[in-house]
C-alpha positions in Angstrom: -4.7 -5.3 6.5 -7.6 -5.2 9.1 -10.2 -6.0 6.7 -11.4 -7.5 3.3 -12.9 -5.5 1.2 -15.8 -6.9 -1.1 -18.3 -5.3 -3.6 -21.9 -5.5 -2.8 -23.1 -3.8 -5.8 -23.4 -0.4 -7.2 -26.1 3.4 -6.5 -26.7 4.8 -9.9 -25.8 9.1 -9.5 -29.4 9.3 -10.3 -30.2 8.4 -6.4 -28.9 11.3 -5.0 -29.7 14.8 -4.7 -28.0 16.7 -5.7 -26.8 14.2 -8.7 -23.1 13.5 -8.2 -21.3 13.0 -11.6 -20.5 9.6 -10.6 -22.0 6.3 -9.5 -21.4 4.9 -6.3 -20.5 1.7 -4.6 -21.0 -0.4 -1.9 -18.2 -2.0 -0.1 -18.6 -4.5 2.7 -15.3 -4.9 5.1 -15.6 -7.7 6.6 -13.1 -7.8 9.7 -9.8 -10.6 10.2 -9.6 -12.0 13.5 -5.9 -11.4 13.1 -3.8 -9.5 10.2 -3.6 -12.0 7.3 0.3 -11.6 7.4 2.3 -10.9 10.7 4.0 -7.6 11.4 6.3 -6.6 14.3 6.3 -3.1 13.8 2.0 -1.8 12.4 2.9 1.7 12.5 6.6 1.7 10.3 4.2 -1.0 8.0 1.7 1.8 7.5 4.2 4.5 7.0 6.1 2.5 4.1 2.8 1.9 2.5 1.6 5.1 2.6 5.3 6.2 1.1 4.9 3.5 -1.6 2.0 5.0 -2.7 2.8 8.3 -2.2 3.5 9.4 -5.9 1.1 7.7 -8.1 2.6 6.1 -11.7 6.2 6.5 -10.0 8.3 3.4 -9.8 8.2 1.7 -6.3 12.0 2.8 -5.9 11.2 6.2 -6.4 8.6 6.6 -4.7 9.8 4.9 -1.0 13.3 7.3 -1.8 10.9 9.7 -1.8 9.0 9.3 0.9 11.1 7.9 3.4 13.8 10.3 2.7 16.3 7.5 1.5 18.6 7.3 -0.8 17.7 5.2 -4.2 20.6 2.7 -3.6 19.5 2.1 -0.3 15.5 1.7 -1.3 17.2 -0.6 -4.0 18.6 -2.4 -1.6 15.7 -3.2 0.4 13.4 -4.1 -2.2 16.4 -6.9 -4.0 16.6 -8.1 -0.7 12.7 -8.8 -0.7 12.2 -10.3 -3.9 11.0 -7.4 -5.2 12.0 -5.8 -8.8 12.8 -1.5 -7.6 10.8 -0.8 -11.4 7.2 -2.4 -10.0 4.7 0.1 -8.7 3.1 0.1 -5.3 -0.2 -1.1 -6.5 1.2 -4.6 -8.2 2.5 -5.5 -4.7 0.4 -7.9 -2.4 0.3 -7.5 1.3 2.9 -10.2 1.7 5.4 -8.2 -0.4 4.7 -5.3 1.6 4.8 -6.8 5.1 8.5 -8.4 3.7 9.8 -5.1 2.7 8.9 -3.1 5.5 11.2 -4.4 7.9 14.2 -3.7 5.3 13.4 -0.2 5.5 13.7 0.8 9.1 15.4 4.1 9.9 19.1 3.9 10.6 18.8 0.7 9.9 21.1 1.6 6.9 
């Protein structure tokens, strides 16, 4: 949202001590001027995010019931309204879908 990411390249395990049992990488962020998508409300963005993404491998339904203490119907709701199919998963959304959703889900909104 603040940032892109980008790979620089890759630390074998060997280069540390003591040997993780992974390699490492090396991100760059470099830093937007602006968010790449406007958003009225950053911290209820953040918070429907993080509730998307809350329960790994869950449908994106689930998962924003879940964490937002909706109901289903209501989630269901939100995401239809969006353009958004309630089966995807958090991680096949793009920051556009996110930053259209969000807004949908406000508190007592319902």
């Amino acid at each position: 949202f603040y940032a892109r990411p980008r790979l620089v390249g890759y630390v074998p395990a060997a280069a540390f001590y003591p040997r993780p049992k992974v390699d490492s990488a090396i991100v760059r962020l470099d830093v937007y001027h602006q968010p790449p998508v406007p958003v009225d409300d950053v911290p209820h963005f953040f918070r429907v995010v993080a509730a998307g993404f809350s329960q790994p491998r869950k449908q994106l339904k689930n998962a924003l019931a879940h964490g937002l203490g909706l109901p289903v119907a209501t989630v269901i709701e939100a995401l239809t309204a969006a353009g958004i199919a309630p089966q995807q998963r958090a991680e096949s959304l793009a920051l556009d879908d996110w930053a259209r959703l969000a807004p949908r889900l406000q508190v007592g909104e319902y």
